[in-house]
CHARMM-style PDB file with segment names, atoms N, HN, CA, C and O in Angstrom:
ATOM      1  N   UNK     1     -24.325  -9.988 -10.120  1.00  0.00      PROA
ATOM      2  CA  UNK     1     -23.573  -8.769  -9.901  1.00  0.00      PROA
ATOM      3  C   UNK     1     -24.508  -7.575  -9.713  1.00  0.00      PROA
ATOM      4  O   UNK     1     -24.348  -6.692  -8.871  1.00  0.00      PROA
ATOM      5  N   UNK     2     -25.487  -7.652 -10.583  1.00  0.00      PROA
ATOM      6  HN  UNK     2     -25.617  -8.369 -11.268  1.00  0.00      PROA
ATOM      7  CA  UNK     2     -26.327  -6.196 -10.828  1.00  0.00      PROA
ATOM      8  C   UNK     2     -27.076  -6.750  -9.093  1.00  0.00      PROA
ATOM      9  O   UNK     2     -26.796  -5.811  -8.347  1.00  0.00      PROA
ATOM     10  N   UNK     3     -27.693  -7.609  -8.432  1.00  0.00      PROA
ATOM     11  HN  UNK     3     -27.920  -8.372  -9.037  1.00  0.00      PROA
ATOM     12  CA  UNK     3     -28.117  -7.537  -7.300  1.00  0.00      PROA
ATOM     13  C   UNK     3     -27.322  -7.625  -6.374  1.00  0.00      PROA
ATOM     14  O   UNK     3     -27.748  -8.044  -5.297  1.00  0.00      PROA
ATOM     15  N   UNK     4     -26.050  -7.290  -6.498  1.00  0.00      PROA
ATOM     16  HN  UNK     4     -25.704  -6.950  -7.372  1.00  0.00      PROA
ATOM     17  CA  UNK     4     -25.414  -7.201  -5.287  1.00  0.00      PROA
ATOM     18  C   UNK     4     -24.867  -5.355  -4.917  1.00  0.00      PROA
ATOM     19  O   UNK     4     -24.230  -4.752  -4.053  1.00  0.00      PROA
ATOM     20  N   UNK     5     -25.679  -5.029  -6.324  1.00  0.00      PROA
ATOM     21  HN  UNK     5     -26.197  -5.519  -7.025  1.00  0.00      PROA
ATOM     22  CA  UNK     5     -25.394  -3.835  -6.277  1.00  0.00      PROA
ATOM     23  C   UNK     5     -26.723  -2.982  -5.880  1.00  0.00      PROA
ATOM     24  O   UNK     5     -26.523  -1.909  -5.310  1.00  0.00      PROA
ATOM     25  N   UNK     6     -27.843  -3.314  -6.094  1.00  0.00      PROA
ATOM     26  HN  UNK     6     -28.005  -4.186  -6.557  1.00  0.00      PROA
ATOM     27  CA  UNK     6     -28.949  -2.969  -5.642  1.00  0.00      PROA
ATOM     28  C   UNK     6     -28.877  -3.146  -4.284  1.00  0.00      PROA
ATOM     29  O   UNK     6     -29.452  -2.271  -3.637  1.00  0.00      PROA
ATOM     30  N   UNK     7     -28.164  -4.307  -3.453  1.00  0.00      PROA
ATOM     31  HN  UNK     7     -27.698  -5.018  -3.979  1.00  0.00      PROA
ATOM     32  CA  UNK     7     -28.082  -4.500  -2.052  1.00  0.00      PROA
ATOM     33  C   UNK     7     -27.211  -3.503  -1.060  1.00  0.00      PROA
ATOM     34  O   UNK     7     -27.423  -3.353   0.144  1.00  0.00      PROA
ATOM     35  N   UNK     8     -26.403  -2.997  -1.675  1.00  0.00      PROA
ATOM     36  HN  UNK     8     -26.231  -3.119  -2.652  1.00  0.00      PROA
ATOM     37  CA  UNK     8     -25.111  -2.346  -1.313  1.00  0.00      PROA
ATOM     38  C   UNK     8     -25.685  -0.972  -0.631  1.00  0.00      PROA
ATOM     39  O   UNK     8     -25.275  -0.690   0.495  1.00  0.00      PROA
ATOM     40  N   UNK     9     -26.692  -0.047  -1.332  1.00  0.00      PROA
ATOM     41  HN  UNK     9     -27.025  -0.277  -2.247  1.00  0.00      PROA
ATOM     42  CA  UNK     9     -27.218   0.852  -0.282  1.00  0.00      PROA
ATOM     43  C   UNK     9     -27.959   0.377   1.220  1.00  0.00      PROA
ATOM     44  O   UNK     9     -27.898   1.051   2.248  1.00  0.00      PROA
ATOM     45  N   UNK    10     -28.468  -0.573   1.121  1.00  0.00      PROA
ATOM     46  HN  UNK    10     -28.517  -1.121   0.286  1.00  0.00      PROA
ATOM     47  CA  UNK    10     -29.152  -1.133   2.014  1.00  0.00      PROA
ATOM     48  C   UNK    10     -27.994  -1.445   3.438  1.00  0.00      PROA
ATOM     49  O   UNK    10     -28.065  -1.093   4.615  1.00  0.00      PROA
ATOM     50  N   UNK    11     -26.675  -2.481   2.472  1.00  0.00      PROA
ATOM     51  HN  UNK    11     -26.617  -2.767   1.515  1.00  0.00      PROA
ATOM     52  CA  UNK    11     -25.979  -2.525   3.762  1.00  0.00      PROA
ATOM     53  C   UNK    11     -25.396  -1.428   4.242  1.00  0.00      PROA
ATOM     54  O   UNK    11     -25.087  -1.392   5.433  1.00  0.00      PROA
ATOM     55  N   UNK    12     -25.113  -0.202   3.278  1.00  0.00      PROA
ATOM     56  HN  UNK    12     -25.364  -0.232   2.310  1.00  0.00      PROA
ATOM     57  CA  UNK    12     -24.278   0.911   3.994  1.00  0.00      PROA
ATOM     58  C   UNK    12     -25.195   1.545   5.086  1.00  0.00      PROA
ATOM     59  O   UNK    12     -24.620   2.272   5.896  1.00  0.00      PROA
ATOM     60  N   UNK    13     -26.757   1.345   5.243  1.00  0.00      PROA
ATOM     61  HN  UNK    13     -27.225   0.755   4.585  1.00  0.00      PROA
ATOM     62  CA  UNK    13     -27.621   1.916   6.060  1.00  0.00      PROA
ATOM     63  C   UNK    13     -27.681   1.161   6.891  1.00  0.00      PROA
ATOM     64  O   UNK    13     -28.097   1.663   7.935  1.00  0.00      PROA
ATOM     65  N   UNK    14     -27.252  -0.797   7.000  1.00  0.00      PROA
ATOM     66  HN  UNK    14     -26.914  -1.205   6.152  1.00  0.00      PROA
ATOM     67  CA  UNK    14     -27.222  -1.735   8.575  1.00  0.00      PROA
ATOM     68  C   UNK    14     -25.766  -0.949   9.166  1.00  0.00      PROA
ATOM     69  O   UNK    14     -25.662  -0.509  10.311  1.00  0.00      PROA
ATOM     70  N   UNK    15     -24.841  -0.896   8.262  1.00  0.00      PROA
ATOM     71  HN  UNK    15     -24.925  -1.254   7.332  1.00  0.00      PROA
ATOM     72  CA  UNK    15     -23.668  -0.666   8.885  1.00  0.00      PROA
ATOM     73  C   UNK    15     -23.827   0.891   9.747  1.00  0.00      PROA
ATOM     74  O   UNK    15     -23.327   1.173  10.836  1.00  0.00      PROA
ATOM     75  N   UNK    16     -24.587   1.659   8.971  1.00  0.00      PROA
ATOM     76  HN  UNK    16     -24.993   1.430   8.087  1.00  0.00      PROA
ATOM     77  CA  UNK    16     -24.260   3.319   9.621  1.00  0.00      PROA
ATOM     78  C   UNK    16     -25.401   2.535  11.225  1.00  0.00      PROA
ATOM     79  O   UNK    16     -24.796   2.887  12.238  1.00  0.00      PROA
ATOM     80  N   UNK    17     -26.508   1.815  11.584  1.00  0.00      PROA
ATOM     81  HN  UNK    17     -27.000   1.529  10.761  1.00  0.00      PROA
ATOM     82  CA  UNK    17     -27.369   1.373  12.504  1.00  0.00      PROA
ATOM     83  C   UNK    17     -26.143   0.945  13.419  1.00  0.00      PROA
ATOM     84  O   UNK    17     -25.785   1.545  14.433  1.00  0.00      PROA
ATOM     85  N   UNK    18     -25.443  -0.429  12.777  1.00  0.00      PROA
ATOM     86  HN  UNK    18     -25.733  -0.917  11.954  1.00  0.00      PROA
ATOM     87  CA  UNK    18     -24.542  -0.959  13.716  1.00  0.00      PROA
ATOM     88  C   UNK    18     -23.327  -0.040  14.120  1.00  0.00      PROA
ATOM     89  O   UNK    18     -22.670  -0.436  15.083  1.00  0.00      PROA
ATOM     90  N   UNK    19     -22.919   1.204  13.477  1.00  0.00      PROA
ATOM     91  HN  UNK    19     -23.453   1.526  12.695  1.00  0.00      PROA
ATOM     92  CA  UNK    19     -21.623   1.965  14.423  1.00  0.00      PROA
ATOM     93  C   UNK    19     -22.615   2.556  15.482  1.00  0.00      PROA
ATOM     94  O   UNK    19     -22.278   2.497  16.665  1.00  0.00      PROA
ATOM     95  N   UNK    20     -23.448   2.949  15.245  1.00  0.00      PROA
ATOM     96  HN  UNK    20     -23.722   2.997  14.284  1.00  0.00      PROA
ATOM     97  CA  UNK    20     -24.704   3.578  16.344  1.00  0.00      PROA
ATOM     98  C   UNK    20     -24.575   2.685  17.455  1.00  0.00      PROA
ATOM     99  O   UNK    20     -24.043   3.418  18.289  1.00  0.00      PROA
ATOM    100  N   UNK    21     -24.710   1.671  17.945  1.00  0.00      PROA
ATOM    101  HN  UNK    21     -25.141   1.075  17.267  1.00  0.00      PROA
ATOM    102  CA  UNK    21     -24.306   0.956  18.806  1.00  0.00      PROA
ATOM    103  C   UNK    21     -23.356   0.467  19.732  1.00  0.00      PROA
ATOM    104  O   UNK    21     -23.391  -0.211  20.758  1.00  0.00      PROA
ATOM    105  N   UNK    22     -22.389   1.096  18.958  1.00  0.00      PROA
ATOM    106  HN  UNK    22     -22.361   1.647  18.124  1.00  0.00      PROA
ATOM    107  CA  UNK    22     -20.771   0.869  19.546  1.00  0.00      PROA
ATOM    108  C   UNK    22     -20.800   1.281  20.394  1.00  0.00      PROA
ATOM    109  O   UNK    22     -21.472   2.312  20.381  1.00  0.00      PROA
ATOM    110  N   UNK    23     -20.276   0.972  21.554  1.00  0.00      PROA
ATOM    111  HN  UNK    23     -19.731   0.134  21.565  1.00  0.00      PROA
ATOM    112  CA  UNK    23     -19.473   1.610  22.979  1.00  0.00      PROA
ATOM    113  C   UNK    23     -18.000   1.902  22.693  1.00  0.00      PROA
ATOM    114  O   UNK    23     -17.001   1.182  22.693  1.00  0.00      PROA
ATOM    115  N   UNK    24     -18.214   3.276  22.432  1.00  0.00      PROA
ATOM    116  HN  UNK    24     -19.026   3.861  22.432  1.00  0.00      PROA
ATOM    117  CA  UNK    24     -16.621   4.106  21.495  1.00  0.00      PROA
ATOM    118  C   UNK    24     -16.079   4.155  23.048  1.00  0.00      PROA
ATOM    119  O   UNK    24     -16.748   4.186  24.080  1.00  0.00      PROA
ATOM    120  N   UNK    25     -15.101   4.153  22.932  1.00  0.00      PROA
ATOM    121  HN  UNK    25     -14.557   4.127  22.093  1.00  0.00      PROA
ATOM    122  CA  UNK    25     -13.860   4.274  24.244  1.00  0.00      PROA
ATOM    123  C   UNK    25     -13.567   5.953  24.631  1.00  0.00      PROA
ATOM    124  O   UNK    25     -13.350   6.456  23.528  1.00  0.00      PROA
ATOM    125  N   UNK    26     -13.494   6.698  25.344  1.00  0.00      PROA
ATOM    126  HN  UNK    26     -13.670   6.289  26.240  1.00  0.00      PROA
ATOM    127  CA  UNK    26     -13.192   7.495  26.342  1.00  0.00      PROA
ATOM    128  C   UNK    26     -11.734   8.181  25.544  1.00  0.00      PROA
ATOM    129  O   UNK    26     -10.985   7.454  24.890  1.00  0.00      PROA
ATOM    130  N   UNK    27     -11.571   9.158  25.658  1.00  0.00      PROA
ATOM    131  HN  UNK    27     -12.180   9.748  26.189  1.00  0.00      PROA
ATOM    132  CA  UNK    27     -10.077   9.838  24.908  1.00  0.00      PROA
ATOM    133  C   UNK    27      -8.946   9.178  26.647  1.00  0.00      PROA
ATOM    134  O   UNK    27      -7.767   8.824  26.685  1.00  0.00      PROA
ATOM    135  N   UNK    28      -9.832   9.255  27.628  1.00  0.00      PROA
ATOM    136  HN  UNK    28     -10.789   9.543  27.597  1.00  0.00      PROA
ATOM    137  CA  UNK    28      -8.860   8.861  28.895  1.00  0.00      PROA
ATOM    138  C   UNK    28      -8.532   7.636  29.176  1.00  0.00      PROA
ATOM    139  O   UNK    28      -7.617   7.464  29.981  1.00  0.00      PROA
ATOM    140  N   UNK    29      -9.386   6.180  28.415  1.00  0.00      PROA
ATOM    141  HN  UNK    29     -10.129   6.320  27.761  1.00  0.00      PROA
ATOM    142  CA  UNK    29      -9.469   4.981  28.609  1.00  0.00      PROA
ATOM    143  C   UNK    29      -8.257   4.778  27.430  1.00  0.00      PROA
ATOM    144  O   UNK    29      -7.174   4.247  27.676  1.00  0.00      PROA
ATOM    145  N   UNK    30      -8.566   5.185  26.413  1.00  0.00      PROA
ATOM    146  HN  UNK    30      -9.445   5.617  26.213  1.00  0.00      PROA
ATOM    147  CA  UNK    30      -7.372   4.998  24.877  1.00  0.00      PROA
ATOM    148  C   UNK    30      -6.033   5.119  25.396  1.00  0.00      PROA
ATOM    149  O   UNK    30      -5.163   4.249  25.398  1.00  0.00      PROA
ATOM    150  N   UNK    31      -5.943   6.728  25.995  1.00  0.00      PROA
ATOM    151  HN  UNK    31      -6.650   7.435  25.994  1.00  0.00      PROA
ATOM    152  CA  UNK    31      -4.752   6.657  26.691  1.00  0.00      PROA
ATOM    153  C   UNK    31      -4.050   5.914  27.576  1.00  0.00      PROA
ATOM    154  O   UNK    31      -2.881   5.564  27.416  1.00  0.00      PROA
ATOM    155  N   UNK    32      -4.905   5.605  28.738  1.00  0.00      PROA
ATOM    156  HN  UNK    32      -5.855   5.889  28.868  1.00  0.00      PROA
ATOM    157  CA  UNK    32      -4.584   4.275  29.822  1.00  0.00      PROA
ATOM    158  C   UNK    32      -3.891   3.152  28.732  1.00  0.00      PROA
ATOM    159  O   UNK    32      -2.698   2.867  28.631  1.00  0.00      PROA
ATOM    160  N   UNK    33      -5.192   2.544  27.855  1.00  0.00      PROA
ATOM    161  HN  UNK    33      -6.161   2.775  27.937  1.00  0.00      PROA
ATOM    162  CA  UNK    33      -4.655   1.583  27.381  1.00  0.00      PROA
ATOM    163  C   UNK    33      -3.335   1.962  26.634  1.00  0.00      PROA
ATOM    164  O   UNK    33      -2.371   1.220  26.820  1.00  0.00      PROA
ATOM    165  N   UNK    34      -3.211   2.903  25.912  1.00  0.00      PROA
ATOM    166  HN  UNK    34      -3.994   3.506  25.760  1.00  0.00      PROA
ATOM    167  CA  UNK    34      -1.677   3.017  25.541  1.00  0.00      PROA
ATOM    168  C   UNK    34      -0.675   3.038  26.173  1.00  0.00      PROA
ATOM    169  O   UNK    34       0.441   2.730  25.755  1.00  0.00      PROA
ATOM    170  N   UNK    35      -0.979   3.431  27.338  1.00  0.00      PROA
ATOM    171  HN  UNK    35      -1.885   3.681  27.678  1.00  0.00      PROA
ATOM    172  CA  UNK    35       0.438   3.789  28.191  1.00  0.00      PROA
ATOM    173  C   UNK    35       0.668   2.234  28.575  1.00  0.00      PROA
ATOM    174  O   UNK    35       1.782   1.711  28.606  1.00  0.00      PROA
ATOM    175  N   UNK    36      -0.539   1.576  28.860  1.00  0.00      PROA
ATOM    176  HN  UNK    36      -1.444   2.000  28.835  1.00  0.00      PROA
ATOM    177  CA  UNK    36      -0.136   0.059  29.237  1.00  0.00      PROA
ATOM    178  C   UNK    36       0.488  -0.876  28.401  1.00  0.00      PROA
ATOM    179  O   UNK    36       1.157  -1.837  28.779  1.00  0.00      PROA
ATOM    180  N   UNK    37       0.161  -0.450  26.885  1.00  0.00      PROA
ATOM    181  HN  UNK    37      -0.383   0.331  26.578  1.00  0.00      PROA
ATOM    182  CA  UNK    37       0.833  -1.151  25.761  1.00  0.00      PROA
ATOM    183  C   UNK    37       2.498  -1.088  25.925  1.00  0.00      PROA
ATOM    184  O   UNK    37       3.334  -1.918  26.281  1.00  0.00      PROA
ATOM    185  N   UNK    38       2.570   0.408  25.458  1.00  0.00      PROA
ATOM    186  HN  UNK    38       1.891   1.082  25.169  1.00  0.00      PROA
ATOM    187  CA  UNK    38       3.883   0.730  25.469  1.00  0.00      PROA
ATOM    188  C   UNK    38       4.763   0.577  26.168  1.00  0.00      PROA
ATOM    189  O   UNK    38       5.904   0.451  25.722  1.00  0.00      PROA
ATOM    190  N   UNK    39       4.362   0.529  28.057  1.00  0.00      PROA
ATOM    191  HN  UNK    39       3.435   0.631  28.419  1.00  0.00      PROA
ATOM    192  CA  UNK    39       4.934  -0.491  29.035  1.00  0.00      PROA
ATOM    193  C   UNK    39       5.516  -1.858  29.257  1.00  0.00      PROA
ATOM    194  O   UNK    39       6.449  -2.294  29.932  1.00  0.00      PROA
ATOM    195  N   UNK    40       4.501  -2.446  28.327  1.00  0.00      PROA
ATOM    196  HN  UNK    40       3.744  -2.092  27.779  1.00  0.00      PROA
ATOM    197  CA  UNK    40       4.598  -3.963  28.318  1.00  0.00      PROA
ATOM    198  C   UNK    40       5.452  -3.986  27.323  1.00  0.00      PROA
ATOM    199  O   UNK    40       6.595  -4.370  27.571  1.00  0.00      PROA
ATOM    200  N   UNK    41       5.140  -3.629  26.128  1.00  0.00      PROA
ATOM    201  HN  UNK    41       4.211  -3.317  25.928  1.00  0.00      PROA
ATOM    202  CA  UNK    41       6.537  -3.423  25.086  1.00  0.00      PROA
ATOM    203  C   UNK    41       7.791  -3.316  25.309  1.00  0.00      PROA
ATOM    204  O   UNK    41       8.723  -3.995  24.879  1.00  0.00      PROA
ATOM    205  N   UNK    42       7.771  -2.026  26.323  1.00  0.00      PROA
ATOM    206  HN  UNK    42       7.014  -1.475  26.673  1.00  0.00      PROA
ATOM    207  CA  UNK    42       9.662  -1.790  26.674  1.00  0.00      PROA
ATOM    208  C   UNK    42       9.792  -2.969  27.563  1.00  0.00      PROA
ATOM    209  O   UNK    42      10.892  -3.521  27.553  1.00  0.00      PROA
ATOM    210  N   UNK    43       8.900  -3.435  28.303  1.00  0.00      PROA
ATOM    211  HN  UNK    43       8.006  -2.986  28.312  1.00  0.00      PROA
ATOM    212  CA  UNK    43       9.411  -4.445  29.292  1.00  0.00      PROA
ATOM    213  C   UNK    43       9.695  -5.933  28.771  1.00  0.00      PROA
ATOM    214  O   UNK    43      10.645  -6.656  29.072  1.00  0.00      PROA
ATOM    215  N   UNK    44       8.975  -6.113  28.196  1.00  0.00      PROA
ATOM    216  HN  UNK    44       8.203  -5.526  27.952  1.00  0.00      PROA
ATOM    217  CA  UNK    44       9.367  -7.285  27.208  1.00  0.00      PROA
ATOM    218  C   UNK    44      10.278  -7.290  25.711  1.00  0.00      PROA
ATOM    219  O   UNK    44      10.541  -8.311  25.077  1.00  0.00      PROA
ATOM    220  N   UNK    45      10.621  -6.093  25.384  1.00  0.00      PROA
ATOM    221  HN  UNK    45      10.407  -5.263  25.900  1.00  0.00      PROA
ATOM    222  CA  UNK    45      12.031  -6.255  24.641  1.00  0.00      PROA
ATOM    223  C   UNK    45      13.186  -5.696  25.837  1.00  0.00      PROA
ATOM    224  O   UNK    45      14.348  -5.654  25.431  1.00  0.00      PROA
ATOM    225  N   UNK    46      13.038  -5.439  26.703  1.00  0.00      PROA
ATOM    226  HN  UNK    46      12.095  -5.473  27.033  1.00  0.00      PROA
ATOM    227  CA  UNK    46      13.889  -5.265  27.357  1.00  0.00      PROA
ATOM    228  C   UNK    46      14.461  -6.841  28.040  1.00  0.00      PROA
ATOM    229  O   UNK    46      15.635  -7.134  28.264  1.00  0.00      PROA
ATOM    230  N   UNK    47      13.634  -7.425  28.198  1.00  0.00      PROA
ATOM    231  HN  UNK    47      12.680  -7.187  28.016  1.00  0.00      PROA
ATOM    232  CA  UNK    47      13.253  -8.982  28.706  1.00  0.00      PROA
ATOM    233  C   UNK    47      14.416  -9.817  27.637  1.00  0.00      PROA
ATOM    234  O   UNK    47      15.556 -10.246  27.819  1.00  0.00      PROA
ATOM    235  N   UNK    48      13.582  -9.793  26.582  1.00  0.00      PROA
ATOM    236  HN  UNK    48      12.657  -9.444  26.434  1.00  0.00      PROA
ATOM    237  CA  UNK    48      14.499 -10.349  25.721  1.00  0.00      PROA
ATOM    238  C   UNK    48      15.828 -10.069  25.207  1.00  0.00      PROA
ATOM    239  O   UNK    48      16.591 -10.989  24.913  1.00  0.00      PROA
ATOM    240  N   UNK    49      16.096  -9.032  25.102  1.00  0.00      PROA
ATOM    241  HN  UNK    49      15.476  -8.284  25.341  1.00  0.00      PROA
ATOM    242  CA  UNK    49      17.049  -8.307  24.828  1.00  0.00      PROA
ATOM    243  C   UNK    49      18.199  -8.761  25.920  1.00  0.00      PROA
ATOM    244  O   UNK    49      19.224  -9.196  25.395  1.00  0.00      PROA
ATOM    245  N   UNK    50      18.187  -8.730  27.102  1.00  0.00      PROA
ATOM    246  HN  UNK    50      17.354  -8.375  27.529  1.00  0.00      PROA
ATOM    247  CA  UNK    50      18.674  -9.386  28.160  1.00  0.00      PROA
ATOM    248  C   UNK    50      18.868 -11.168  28.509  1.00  0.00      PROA
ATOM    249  O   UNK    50      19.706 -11.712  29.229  1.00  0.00      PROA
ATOM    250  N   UNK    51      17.832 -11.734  27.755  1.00  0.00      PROA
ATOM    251  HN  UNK    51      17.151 -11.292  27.171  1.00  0.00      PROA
ATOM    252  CA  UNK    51      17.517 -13.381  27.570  1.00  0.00      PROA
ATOM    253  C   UNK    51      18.904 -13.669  26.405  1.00  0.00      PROA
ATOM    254  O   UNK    51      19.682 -14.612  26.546  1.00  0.00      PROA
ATOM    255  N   UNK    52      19.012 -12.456  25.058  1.00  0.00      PROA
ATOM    256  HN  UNK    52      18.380 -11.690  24.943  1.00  0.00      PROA
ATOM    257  CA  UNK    52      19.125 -12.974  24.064  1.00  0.00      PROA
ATOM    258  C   UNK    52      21.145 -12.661  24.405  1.00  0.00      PROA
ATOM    259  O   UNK    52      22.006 -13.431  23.978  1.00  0.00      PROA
ATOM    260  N   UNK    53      21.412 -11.537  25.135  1.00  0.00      PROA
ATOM    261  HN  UNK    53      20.713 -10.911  25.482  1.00  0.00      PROA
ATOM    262  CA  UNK    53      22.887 -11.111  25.261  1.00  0.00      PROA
ATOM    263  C   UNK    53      23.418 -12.245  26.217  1.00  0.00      PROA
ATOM    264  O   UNK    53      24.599 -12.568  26.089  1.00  0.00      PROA
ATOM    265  N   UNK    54      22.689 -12.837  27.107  1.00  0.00      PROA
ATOM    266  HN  UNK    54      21.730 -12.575  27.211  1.00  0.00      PROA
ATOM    267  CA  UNK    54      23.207 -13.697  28.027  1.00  0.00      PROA
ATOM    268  C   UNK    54      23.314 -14.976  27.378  1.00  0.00      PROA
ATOM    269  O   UNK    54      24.451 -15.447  27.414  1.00  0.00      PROA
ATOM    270  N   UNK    55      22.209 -15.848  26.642  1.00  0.00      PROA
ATOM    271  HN  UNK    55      21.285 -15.465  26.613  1.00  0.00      PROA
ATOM    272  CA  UNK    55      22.500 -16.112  25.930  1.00  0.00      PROA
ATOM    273  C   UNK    55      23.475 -16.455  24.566  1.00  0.00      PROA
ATOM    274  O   UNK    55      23.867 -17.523  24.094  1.00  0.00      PROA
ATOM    275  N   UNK    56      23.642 -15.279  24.234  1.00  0.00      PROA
ATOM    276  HN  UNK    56      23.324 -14.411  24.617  1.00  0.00      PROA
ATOM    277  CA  UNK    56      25.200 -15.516  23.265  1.00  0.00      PROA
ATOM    278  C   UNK    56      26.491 -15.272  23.710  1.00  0.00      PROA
ATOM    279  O   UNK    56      27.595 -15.534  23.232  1.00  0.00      PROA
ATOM    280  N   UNK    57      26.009 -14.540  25.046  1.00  0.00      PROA
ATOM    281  HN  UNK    57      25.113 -14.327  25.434  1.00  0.00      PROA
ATOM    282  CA  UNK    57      27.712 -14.639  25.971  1.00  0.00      PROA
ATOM    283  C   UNK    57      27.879 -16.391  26.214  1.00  0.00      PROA
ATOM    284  O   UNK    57      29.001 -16.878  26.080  1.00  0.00      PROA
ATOM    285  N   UNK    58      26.873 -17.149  26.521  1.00  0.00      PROA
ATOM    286  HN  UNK    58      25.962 -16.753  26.629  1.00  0.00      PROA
ATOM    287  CA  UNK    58      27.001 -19.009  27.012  1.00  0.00      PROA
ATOM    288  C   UNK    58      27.571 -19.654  25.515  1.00  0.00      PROA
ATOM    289  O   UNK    58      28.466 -20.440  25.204  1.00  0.00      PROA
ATOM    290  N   UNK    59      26.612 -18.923  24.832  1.00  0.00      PROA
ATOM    291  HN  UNK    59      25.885 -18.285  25.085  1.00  0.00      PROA
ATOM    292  CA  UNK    59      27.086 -19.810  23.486  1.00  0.00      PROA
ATOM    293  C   UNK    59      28.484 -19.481  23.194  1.00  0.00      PROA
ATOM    294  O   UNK    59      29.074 -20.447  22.709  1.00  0.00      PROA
ATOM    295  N   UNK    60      29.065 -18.637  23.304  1.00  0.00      PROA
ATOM    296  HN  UNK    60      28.586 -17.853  23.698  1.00  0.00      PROA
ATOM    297  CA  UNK    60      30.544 -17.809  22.560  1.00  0.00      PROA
ATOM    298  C   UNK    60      31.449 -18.228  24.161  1.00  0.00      PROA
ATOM    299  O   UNK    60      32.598 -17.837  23.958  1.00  0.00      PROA
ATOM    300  N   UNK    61      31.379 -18.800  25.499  1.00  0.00      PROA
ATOM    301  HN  UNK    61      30.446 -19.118  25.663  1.00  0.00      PROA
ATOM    302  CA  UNK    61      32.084 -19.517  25.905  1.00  0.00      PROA
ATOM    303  C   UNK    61      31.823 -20.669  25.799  1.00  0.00      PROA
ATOM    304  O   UNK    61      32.667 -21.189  26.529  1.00  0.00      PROA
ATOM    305  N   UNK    62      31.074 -21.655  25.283  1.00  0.00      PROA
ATOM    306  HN  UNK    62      30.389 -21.232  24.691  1.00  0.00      PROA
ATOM    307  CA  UNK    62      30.804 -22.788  25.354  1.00  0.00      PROA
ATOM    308  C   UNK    62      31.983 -23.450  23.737  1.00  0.00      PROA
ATOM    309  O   UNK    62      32.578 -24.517  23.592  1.00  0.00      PROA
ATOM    310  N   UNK    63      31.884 -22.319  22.889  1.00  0.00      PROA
ATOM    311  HN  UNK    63      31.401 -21.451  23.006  1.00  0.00      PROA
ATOM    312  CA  UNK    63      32.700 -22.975  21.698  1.00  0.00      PROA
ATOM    313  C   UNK    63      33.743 -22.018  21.312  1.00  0.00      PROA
ATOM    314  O   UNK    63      33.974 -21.653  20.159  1.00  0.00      PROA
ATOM    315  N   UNK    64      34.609 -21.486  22.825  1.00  0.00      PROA
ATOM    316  HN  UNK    64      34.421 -21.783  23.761  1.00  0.00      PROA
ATOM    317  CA  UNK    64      36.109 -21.125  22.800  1.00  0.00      PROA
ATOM    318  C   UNK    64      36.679 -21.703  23.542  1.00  0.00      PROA
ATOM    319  OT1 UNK    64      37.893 -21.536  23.655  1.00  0.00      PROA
TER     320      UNK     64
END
């Protein structure tokens, strides 16, 4: 325990090296990608949402 605590400054100084490295994303790329998320989202509960009503309209004539 006591050497994992002597180690612990050491990694907080690889970790601050390794964010240094990152290729951080663009405030204009974040956005793109959001707008593409949120697209695909409405389009695919919209998808289903439409799969799932047609669906229980077959089932609710199939057992009247």
């Amino acid at each position: 325990m006591i050497g994992r605590l002597k180690q612990f400054p050491k990694f907080l100084k690889e970790v601050k090296e390794e964010l240094k490295k990152v290729n951080w994303s663009t405030r204009q790329e974040l956005f793109s990608a959001a707008v593409i998320v949120v697209v695909v989202a409405a389009t695919l509960t919209t998808y289903i949402f439409f799969i799932d009503m047609g669906l229980s309209k077959l089932v609710q004539v199939l057992l009247n």
